[in-house]
C-alpha positions as a printed Julia matrix, in Angstrom:
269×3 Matrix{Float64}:
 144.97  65.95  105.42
 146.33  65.61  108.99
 149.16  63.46  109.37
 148.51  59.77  111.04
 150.95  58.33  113.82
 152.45  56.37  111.18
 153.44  59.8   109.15
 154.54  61.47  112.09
 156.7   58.54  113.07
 158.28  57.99  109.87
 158.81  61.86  109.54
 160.42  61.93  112.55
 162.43  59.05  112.27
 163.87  60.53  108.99
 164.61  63.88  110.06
 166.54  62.27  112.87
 169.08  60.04  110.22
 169.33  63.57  108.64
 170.76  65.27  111.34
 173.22  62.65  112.31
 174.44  62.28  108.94
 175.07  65.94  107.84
 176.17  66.63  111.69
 178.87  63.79  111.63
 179.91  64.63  107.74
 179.98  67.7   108.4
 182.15  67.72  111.45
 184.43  65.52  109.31
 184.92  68.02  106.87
 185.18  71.42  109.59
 187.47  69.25  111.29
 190.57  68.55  108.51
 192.63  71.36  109.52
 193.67  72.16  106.1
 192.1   71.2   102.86
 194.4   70.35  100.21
 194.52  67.34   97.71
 195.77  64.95  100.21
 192.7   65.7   102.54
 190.05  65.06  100.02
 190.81  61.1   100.03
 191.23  61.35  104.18
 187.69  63.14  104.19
 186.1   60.49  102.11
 187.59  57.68  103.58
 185.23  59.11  107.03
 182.38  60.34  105.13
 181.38  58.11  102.29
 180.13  54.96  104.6
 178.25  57.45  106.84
 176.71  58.67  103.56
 175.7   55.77  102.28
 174.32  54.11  105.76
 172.1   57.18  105.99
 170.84  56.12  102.21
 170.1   52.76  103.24
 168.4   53.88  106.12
 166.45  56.24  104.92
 165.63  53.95  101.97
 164.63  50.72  104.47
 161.95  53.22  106.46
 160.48  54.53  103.41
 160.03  50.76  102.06
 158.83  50.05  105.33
 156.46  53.19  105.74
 154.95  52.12  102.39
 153.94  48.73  102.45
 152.11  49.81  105.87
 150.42  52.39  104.3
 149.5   50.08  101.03
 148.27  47.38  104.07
 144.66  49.66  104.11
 144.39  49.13  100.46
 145.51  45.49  100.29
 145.69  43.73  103.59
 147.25  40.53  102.33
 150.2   42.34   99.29
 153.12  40.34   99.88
 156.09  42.55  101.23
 157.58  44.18   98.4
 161.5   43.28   97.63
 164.03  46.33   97.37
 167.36  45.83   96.04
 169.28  48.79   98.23
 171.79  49.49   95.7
 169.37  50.65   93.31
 168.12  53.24   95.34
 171.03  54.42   97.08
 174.97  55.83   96.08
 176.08  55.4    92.92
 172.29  54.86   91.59
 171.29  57.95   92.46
 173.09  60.13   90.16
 175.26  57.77   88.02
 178.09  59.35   89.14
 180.86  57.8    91.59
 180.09  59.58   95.25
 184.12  60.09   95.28
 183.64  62.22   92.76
 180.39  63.93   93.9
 182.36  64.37   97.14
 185.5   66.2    95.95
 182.8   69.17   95.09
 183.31  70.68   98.19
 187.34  70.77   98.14
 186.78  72.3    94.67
 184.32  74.88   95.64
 186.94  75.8    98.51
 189.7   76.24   95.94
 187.52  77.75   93.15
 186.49  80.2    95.78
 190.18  81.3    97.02
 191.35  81.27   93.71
 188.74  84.34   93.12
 190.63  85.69   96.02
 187.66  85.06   98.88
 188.98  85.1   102.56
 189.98  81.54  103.47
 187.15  81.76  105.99
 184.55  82.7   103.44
 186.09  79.76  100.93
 185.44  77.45  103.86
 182.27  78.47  104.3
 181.51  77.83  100.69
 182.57  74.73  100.98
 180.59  73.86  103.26
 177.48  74.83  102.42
 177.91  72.74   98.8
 178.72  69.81  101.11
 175.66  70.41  103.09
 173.61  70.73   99.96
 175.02  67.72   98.48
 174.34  65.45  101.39
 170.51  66.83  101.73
 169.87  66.2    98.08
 171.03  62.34   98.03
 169.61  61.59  101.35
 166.33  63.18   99.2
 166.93  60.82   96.23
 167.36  58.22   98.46
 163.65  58.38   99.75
 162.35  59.59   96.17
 164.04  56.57   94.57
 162.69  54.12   97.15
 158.97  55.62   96.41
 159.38  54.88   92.83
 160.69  51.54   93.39
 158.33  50.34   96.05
 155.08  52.28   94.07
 155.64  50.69   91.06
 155.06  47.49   92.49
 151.89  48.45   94.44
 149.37  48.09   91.6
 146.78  49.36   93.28
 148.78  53.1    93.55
 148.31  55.48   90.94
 150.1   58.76   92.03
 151.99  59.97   94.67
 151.52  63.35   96.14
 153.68  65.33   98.98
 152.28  66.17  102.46
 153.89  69.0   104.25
 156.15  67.99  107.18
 158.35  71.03  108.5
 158.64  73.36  110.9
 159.17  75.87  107.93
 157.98  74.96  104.82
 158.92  76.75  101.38
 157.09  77.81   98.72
 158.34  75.65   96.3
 156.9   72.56   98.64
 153.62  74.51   99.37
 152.76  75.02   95.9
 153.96  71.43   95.35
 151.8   69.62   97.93
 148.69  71.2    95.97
 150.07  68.44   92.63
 149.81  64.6    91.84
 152.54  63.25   90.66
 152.37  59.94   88.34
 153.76  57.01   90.32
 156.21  56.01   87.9
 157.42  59.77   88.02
 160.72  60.19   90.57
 159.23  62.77   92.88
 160.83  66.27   92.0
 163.03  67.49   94.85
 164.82  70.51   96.06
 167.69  70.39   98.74
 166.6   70.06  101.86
 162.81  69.08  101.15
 161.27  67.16  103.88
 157.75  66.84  102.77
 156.23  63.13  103.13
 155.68  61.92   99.88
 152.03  59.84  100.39
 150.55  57.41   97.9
 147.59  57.17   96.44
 144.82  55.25   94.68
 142.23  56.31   92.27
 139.85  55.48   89.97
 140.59  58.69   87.18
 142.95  61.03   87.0
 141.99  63.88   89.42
 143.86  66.14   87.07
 147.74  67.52   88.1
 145.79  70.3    90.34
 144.17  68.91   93.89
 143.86  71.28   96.15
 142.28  74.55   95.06
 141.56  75.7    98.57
 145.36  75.21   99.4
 146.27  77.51   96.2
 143.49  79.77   97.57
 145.35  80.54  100.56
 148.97  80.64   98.46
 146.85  83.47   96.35
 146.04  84.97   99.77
 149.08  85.04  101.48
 150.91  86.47   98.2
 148.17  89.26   98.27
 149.15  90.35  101.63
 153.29  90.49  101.27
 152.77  91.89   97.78
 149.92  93.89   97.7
 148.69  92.51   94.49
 148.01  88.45   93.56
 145.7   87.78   90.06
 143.45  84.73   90.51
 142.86  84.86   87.03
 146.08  84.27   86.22
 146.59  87.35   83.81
 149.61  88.55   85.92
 150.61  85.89   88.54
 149.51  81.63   88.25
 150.79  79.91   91.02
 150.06  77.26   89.36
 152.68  78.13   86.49
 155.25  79.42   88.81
 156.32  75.68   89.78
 157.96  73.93   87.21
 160.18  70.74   87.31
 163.98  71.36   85.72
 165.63  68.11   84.6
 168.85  67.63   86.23
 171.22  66.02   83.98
 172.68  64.16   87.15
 169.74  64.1    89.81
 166.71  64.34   88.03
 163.3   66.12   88.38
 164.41  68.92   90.56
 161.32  71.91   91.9
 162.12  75.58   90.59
 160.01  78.36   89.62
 160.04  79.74   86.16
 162.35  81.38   84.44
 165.33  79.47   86.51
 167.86  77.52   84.19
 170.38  75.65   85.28
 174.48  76.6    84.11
 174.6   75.15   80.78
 177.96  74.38   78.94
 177.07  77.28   76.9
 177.75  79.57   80.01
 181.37  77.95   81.02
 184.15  80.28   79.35
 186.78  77.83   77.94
 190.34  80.06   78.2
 192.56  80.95   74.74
């Protein structure tokens, strides 16, 4: 499917609140000097209200994007209503974002405690902030989808069209999948695939592009040598599985991942 002007716009429009968010956070956080307890209120203080316009914004154009989409279904739907603080900070995860963003301090100290170079600490820190900030701008948009979907009657699933200059495998495989409307949309960090609705008459079944996994199958061959279409030794189909994330959801990974359970924290005697 080739994306419309409408895609393209909205796409672009997103990416662009991305990069001004995680630029200015992230300059707020490079920019402390030192990062002690003290500096953890001063950071959020600068970063929490850029955080949370970003959700809003990025939850206003995918309302938006929607309902113009749904207007080829249903030319006359009356706009659809979004309350903005269900789709954005503290809804996201059910956790306080003051919380979510002391991570990065922690992962800082964690790190030098383990004796890393203060550089590499930093870095560390960094990059969880960086991660952090990509997945709730995510949630933001795949909150929004459910929200607006849901009351769209005419939309039964939602599935995820490809918009990046490098897209991974984990979106690749997914973009081949329906997803159930009422389903949050599983993410990864730093996924910027459109999610695009859709209407149907039956279920087309959770695989909808063969020819896409074709050329997965394909490419696979010719890295690896080897690829099984049969699916003795290698489904693609199976390699894609959604975790639940106790604090974000439906999140993409490929099987066999787990996420650190309480079972692998070592308490002290």
């Amino acid at each position: 499917m080739t994306l419309s002007r409408l895609d393209q716009r909205y796409g672009s429009m997103v990416r662009s609140i991305w990069t001004n968010v995680l630029g200015r956070v992230g300059r707020s956080f490079s920019g402390l000097g030192t990062w002690r307890d003290a500096d953890v209120r001063r950071f959020q203080r600068q970063a929490l209200p850029v955080v949370l316009a970003g959700e809003r914004q990025i939850a206003n154009l995918t309302a938006s994007y929607l309902e113009q989409l749904y207007r080829d279904v249903e030319p006359r739907a009356p706009r659809v209503s979004l309350d903005l603080d269900e789709v954005t900070g503290m809804a996201l995860r059910g956790v306080d974002p003051v919380d979510v963003y002391e991570r990065p301090f922690k992962q800082v100290w964690t790190a030098l405690s383990n004796r890393a170079s203060f550089d590499d600490a930093l870095g560390q820190g960094g990059h969880r902030l960086e991660t952090i900030l990509k997945t709730d701008l995510q949630l933001a948009r795949t909150h929004t989808v459910r929200k607006v979907s849901y009351s769209l009657s005419k939309i039964k699933y939602t599935v995820r069209e490809l918009y990046g200059e490098y897209d991974c495998a984990l979106c690749i495989v997914a973009s081949t999948q329906r997803y159930h409307k009422a389903d949050l949309a599983p993410i990864h960090p730093g996924c910027d695939c459109i999610v695009k609705t859709v209407t149907a008459d039956y279920d087309p079944g959770q695989i909808i592009d063969e020819a896409k996994l074709e050329q997965i199958h394909d490419a696979v061959e010719a890295a690896l040598g080897t690829s099984d279409r049969g699916g003795r030794a290698v489904d693609y189909r199976k390699i894609l599985v959604t975790n639940e994330h106790g604090e974000i959801g439906p999140v993409l990974g490929f099987a066999g991942q787990r996420f650190t359970g309480p079972d692998d924290i070592r308490i002290p005697t």
